[in-house]
PDBQT receptor file of N, H, CA, C and O in Angstrom, charges set to zero:
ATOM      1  N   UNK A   1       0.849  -1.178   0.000  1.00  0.00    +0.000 N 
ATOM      2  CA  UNK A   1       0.000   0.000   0.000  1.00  0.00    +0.000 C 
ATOM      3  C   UNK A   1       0.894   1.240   0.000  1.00  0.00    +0.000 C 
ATOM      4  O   UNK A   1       1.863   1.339   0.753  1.00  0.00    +0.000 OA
ATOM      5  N   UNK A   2       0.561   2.101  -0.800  1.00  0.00    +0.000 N 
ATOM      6  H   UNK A   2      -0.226   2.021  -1.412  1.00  0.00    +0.000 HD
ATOM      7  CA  UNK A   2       0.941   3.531  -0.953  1.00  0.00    +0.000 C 
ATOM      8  C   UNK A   2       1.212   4.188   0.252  1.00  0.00    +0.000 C 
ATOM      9  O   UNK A   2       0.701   3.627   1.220  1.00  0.00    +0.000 OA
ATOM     10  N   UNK A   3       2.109   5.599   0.601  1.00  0.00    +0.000 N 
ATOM     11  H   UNK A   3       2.524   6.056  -0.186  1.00  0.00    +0.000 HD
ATOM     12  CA  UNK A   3       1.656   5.897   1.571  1.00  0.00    +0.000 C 
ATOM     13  C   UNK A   3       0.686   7.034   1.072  1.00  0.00    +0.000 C 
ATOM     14  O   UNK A   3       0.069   7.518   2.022  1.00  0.00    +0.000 OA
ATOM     15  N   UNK A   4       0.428   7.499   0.072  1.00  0.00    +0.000 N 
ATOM     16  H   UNK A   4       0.929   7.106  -0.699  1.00  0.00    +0.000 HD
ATOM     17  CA  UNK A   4      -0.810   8.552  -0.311  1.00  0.00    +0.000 C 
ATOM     18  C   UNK A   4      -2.009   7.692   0.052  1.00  0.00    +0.000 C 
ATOM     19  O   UNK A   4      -2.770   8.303   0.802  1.00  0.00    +0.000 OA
ATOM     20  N   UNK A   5      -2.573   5.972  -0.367  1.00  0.00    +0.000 N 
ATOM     21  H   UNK A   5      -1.954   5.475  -0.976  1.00  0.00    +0.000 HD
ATOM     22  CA  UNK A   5      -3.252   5.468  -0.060  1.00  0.00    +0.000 C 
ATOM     23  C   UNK A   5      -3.605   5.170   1.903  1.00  0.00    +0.000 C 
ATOM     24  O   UNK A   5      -4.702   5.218   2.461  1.00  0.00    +0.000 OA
ATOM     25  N   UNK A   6      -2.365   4.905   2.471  1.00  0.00    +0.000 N 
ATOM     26  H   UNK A   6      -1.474   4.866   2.019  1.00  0.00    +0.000 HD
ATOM     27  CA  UNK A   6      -2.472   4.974   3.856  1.00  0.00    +0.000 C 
ATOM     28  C   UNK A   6      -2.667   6.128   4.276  1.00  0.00    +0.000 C 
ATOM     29  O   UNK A   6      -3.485   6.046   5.193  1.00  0.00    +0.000 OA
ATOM     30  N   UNK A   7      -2.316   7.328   4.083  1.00  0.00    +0.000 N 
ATOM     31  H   UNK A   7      -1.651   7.395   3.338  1.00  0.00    +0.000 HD
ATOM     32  CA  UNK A   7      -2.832   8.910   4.055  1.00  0.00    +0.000 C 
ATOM     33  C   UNK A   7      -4.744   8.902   4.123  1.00  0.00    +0.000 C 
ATOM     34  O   UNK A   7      -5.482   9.045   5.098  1.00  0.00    +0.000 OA
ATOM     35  N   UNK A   8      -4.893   8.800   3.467  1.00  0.00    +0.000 N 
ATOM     36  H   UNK A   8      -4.293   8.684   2.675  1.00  0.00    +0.000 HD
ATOM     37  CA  UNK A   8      -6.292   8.691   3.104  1.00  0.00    +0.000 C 
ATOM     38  C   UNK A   8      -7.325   7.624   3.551  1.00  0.00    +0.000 C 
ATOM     39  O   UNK A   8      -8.496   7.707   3.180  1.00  0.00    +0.000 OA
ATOM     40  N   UNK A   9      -6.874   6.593   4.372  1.00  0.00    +0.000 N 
ATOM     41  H   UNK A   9      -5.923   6.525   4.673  1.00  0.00    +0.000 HD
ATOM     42  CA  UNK A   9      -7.174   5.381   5.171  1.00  0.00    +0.000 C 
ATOM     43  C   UNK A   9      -7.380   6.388   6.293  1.00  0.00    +0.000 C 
ATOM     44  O   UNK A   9      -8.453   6.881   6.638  1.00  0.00    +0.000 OA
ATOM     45  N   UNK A  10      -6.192   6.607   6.796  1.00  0.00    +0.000 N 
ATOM     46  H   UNK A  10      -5.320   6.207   6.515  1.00  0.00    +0.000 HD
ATOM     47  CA  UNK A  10      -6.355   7.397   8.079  1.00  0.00    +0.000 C 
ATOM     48  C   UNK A  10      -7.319   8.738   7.828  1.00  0.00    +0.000 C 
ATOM     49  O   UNK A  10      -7.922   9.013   8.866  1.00  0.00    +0.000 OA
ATOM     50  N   UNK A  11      -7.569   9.480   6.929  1.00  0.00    +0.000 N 
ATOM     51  H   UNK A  11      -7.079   9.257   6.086  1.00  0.00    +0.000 HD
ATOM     52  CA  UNK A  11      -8.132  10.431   7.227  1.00  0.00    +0.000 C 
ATOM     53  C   UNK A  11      -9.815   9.842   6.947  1.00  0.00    +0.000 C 
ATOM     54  O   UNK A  11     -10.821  10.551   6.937  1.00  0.00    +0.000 OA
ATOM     55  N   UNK A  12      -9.770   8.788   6.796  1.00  0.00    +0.000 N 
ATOM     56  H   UNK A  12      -8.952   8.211   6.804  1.00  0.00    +0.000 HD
ATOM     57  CA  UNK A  12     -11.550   8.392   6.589  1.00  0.00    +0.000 C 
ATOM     58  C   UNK A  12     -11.471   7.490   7.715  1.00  0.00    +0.000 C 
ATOM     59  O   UNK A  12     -12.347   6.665   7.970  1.00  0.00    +0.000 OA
ATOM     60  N   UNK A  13     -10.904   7.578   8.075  1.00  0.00    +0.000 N 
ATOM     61  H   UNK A  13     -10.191   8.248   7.868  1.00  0.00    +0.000 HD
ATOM     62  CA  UNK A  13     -10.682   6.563   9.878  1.00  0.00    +0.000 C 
ATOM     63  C   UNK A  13     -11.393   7.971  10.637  1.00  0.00    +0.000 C 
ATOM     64  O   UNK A  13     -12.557   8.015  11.035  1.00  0.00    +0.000 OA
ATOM     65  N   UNK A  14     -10.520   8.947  10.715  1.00  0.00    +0.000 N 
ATOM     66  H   UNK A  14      -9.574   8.911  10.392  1.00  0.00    +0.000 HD
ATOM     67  CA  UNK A  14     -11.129  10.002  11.380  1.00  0.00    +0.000 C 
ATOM     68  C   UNK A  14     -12.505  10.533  11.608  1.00  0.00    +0.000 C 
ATOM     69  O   UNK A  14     -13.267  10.680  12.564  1.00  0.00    +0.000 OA
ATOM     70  N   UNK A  15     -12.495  10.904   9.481  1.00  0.00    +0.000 N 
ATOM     71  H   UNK A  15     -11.876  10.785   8.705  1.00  0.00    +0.000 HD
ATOM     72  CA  UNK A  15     -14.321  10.984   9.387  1.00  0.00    +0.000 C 
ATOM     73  C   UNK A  15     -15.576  10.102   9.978  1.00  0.00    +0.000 C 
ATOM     74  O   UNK A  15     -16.764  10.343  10.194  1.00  0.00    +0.000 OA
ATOM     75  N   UNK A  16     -14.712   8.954  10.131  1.00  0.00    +0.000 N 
ATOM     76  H   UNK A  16     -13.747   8.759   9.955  1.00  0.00    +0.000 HD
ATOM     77  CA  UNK A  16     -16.044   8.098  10.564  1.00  0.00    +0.000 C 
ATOM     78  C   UNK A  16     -15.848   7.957  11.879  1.00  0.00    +0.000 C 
ATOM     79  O   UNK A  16     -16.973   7.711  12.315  1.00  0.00    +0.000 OA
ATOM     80  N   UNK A  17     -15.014   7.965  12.868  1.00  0.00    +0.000 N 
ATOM     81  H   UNK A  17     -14.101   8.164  12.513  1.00  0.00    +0.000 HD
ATOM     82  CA  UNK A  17     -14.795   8.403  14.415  1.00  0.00    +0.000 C 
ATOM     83  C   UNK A  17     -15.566   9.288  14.183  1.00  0.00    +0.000 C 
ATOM     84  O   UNK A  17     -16.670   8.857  14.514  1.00  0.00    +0.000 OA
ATOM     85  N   UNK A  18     -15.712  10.828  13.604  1.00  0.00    +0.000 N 
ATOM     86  H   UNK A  18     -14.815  11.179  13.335  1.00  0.00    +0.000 HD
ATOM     87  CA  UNK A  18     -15.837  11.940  14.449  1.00  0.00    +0.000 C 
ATOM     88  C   UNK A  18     -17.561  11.702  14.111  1.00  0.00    +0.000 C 
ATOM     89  O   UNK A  18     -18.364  11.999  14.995  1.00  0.00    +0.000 OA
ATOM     90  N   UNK A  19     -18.007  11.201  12.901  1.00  0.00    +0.000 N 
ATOM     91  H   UNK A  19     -17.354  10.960  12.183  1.00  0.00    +0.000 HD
ATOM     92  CA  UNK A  19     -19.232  11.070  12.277  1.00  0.00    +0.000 C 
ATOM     93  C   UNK A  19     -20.228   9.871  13.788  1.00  0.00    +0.000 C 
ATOM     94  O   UNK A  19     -21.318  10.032  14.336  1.00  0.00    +0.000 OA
ATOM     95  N   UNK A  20     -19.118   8.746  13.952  1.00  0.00    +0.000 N 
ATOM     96  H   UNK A  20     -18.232   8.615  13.507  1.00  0.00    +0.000 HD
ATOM     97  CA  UNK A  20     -19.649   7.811  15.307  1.00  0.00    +0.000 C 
ATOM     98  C   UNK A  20     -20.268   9.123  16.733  1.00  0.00    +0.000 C 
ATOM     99  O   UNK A  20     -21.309   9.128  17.388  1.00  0.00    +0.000 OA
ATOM    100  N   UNK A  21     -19.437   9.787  16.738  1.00  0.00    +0.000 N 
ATOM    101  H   UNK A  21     -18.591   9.784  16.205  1.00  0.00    +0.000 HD
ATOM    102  CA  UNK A  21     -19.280  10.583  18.066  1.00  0.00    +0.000 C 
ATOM    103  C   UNK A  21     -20.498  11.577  17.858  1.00  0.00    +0.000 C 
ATOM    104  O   UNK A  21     -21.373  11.782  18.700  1.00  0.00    +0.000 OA
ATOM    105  N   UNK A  22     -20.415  12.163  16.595  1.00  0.00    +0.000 N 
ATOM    106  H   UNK A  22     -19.704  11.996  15.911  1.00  0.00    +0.000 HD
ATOM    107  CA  UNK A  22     -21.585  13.166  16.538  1.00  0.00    +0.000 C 
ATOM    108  C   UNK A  22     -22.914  12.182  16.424  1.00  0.00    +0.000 C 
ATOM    109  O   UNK A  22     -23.837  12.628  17.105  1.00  0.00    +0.000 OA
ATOM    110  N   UNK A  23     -23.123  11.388  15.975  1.00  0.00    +0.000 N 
ATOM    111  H   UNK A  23     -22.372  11.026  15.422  1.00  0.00    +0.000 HD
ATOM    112  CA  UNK A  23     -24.615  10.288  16.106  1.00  0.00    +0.000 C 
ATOM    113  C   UNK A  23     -24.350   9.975  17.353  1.00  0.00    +0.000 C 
ATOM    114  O   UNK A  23     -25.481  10.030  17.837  1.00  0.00    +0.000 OA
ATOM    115  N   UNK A  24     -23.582   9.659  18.288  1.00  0.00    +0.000 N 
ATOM    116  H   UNK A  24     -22.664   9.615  17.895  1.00  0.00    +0.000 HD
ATOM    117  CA  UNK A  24     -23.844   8.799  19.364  1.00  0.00    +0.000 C 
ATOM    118  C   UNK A  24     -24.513  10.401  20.152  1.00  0.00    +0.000 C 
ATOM    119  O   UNK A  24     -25.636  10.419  20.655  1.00  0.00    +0.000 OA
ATOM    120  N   UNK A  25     -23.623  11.605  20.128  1.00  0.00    +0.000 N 
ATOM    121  H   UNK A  25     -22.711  11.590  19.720  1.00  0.00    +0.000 HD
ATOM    122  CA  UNK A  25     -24.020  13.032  21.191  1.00  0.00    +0.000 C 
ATOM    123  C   UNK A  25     -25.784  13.210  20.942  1.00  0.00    +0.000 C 
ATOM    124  O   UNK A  25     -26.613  13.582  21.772  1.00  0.00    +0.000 OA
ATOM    125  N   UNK A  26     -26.030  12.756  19.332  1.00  0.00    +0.000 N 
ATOM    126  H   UNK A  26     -25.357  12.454  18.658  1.00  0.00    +0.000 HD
ATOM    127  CA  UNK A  26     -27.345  13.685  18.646  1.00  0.00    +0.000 C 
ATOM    128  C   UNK A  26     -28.240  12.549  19.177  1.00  0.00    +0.000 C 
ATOM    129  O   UNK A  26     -29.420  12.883  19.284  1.00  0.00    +0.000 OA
ATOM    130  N   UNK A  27     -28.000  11.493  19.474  1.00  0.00    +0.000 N 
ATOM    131  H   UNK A  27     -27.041  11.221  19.387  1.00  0.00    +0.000 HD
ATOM    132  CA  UNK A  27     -29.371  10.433  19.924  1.00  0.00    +0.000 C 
ATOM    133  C   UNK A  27     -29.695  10.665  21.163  1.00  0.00    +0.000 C 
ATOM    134  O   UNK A  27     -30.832  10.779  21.621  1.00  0.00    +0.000 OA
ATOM    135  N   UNK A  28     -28.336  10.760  21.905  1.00  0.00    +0.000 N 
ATOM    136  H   UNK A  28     -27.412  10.667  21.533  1.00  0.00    +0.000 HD
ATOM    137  CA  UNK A  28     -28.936  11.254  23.232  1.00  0.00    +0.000 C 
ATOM    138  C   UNK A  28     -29.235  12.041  23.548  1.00  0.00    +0.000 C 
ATOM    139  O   UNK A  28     -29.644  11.901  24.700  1.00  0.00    +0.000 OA
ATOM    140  N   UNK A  29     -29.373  13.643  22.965  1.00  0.00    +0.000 N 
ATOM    141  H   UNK A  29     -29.041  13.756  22.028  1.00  0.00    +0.000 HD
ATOM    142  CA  UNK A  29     -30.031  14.639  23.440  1.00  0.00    +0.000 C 
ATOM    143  C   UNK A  29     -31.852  14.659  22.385  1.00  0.00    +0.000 C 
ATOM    144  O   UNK A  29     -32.879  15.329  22.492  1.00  0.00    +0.000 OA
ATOM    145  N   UNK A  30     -31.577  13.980  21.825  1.00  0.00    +0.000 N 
ATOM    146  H   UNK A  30     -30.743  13.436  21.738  1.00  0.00    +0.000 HD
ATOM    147  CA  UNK A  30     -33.159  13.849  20.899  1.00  0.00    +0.000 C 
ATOM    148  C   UNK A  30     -34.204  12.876  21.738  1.00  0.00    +0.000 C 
ATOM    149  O   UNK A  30     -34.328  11.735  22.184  1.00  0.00    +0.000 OA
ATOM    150  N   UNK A  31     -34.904  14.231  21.620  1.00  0.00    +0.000 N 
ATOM    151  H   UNK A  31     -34.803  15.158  21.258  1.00  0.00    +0.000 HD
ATOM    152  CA  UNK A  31     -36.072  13.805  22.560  1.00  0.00    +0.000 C 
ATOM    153  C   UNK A  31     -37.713  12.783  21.811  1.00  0.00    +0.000 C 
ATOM    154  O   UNK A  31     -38.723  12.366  22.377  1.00  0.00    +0.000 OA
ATOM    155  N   UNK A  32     -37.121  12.708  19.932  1.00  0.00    +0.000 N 
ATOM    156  H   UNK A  32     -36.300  13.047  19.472  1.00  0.00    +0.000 HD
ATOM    157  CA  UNK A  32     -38.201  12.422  19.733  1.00  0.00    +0.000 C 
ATOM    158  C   UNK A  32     -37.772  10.791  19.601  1.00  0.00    +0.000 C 
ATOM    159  O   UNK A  32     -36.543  10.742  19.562  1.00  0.00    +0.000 OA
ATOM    160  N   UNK A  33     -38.232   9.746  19.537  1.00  0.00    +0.000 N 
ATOM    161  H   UNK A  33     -39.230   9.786  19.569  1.00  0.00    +0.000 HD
ATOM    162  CA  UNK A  33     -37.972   8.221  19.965  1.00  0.00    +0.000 C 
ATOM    163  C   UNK A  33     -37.848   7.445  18.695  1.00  0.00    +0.000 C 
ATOM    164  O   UNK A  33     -37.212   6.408  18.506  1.00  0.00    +0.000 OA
ATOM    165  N   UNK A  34     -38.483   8.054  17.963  1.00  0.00    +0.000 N 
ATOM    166  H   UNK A  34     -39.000   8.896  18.116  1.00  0.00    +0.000 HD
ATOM    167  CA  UNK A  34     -38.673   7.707  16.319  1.00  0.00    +0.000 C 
ATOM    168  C   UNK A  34     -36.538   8.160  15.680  1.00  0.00    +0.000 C 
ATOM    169  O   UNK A  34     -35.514   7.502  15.497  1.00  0.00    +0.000 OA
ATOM    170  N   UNK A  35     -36.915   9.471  15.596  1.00  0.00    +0.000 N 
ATOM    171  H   UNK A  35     -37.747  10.006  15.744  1.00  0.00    +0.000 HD
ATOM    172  CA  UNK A  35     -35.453   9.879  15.303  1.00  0.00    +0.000 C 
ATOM    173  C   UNK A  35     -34.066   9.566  16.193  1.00  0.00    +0.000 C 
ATOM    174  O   UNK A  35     -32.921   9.293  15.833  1.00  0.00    +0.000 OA
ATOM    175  N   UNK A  36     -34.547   9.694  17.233  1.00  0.00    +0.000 N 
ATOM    176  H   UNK A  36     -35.477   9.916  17.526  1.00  0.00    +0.000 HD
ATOM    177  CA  UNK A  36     -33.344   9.213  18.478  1.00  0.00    +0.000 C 
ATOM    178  C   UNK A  36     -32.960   7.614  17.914  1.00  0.00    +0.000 C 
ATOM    179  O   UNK A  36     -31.771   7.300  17.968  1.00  0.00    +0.000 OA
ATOM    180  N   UNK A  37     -33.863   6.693  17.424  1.00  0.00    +0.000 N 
ATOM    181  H   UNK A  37     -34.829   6.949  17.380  1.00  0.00    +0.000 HD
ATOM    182  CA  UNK A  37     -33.415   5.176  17.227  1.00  0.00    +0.000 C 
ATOM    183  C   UNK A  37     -32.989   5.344  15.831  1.00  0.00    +0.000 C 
ATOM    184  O   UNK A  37     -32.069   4.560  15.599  1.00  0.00    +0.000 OA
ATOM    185  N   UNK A  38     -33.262   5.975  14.933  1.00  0.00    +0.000 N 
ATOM    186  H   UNK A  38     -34.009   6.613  15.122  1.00  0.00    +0.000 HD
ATOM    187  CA  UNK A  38     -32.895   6.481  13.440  1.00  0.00    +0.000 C 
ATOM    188  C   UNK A  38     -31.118   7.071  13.310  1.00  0.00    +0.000 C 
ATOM    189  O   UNK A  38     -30.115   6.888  12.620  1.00  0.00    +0.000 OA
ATOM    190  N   UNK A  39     -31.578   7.848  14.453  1.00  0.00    +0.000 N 
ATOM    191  H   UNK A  39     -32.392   7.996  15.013  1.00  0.00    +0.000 HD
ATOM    192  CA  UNK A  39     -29.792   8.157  14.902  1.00  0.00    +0.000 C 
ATOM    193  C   UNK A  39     -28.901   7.001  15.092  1.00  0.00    +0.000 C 
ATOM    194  O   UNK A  39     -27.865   6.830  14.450  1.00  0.00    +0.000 OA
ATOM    195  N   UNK A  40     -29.427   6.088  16.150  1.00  0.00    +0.000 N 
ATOM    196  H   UNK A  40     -30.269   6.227  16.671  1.00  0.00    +0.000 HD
ATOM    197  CA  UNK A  40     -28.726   5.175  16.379  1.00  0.00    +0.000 C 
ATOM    198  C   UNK A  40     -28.135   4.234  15.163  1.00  0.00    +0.000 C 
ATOM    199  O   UNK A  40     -27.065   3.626  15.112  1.00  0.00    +0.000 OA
ATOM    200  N   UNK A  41     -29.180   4.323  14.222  1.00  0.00    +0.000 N 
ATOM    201  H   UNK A  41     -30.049   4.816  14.264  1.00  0.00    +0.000 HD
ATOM    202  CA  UNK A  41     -28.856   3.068  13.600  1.00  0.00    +0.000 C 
ATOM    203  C   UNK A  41     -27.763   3.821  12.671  1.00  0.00    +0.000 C 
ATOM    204  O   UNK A  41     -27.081   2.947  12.136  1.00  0.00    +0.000 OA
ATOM    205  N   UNK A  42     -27.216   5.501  12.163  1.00  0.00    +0.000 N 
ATOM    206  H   UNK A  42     -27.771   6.210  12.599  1.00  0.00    +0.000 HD
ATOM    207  CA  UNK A  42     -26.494   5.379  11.969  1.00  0.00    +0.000 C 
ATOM    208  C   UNK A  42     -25.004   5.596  12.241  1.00  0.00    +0.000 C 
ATOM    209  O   UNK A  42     -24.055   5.680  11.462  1.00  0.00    +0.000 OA
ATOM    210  N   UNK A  43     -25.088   5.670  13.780  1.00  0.00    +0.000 N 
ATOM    211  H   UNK A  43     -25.859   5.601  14.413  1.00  0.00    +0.000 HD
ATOM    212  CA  UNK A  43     -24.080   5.825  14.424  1.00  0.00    +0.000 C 
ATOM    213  C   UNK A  43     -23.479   4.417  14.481  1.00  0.00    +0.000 C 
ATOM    214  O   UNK A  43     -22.383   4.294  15.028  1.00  0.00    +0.000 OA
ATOM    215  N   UNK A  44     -24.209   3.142  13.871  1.00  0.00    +0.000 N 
ATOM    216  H   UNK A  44     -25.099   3.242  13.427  1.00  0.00    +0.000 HD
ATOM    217  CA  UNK A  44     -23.991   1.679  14.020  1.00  0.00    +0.000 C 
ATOM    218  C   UNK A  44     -23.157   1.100  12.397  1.00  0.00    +0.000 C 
ATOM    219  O   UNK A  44     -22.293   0.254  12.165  1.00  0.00    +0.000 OA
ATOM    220  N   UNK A  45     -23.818   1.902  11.674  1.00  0.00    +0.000 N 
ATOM    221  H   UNK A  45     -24.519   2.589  11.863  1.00  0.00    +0.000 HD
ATOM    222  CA  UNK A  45     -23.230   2.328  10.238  1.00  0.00    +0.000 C 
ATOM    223  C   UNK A  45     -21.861   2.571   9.603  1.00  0.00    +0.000 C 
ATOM    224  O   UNK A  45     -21.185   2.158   8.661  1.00  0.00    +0.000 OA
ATOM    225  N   UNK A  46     -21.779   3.810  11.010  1.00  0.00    +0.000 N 
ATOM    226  H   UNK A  46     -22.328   4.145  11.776  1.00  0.00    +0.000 HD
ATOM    227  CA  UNK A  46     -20.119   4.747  10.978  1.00  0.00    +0.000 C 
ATOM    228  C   UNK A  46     -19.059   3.391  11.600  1.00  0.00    +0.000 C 
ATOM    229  O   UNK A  46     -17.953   3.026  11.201  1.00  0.00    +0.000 OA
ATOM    230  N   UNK A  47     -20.062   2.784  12.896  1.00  0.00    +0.000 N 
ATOM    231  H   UNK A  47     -20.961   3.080  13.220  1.00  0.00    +0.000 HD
ATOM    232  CA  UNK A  47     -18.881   1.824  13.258  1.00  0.00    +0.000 C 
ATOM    233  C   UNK A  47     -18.129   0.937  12.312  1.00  0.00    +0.000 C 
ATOM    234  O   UNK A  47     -16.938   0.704  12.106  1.00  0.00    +0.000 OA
ATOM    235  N   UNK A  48     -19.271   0.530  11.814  1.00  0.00    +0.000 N 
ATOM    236  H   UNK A  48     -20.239   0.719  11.981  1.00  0.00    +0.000 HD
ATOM    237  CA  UNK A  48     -19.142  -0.479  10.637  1.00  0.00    +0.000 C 
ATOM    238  C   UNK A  48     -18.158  -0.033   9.274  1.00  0.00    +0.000 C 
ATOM    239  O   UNK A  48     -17.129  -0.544   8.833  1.00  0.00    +0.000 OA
ATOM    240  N   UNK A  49     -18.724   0.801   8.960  1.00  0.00    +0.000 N 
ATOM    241  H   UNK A  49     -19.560   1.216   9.318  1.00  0.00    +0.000 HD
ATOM    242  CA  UNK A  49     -17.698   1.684   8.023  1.00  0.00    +0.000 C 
ATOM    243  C   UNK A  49     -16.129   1.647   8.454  1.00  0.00    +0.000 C 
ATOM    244  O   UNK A  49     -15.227   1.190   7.752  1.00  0.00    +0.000 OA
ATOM    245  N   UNK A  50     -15.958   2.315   9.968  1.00  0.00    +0.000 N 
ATOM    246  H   UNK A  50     -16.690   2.686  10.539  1.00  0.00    +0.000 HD
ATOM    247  CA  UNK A  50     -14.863   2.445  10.422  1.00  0.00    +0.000 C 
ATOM    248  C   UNK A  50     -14.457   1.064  10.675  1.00  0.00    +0.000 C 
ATOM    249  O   UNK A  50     -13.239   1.003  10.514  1.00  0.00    +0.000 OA
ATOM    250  N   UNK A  51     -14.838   0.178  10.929  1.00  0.00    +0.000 N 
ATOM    251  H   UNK A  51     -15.828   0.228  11.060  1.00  0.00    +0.000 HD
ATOM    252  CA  UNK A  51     -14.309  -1.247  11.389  1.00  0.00    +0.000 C 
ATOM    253  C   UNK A  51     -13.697  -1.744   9.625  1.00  0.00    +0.000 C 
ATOM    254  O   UNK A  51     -12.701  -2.450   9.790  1.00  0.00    +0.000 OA
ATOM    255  N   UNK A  52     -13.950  -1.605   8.381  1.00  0.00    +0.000 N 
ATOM    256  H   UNK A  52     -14.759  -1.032   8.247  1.00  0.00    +0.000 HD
ATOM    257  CA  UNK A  52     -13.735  -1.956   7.455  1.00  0.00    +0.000 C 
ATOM    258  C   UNK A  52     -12.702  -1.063   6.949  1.00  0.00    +0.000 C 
ATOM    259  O   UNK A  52     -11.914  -1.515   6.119  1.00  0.00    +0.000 OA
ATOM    260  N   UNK A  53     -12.591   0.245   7.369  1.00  0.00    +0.000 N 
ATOM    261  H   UNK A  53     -13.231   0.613   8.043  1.00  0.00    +0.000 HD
ATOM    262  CA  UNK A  53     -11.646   1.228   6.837  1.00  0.00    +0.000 C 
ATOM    263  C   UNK A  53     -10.307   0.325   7.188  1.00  0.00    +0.000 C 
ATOM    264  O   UNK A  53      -9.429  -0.055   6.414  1.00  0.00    +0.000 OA
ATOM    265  N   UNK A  54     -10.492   0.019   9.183  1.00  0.00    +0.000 N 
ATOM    266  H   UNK A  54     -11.205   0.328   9.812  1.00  0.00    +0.000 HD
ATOM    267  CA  UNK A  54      -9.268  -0.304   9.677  1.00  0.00    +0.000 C 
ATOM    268  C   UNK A  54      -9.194  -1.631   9.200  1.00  0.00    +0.000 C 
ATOM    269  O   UNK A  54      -8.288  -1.682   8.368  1.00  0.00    +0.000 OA
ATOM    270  N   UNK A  55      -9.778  -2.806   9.363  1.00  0.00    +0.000 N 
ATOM    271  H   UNK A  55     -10.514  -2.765  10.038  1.00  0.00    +0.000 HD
ATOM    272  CA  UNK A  55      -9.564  -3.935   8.514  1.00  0.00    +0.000 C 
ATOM    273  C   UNK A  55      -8.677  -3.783   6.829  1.00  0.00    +0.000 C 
ATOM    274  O   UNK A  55      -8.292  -4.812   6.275  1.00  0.00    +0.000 OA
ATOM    275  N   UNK A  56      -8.478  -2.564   6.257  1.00  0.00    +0.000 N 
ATOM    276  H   UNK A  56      -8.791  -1.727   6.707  1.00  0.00    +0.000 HD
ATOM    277  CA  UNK A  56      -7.566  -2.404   4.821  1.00  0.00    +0.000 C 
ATOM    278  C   UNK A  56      -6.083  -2.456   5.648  1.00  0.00    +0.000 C 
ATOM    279  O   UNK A  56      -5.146  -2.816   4.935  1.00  0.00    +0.000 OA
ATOM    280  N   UNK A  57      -5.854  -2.241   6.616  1.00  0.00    +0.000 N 
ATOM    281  H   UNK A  57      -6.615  -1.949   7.195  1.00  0.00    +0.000 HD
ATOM    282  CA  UNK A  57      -4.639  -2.096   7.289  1.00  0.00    +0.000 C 
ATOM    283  C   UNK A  57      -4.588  -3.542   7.497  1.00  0.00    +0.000 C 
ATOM    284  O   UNK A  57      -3.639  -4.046   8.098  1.00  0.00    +0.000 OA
TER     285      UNK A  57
């Protein structure tokens, strides 16, 4: 692997950390139950994403 390609691993490692963190903050302050579980599912998404980014390593 490149390091321009490992460059860019890591910086979509980040996006999807910071993307996990902002769904996990926005479910818990949402008060409506419908959207609060809508959140969740894609804060479950980002993990997933991020678990496959780091799996290229």
């Amino acid at each position: 692997m490149t390091n321009k390609e490992l460059l860019y691993i890591e910086d979509a490692l980040g996006h999807e950390t910071f993307m996990k963190t902002c769904s996990c903050k926005a479910s818990e302050q949402l008060k409506d139950v419908t959207l609060s579980s809508y959140v969740k599912e894609l804060e479950g998404q980002h993990t997933a994403l991020f678990n496959k980014f780091l799996n290229l390593l």
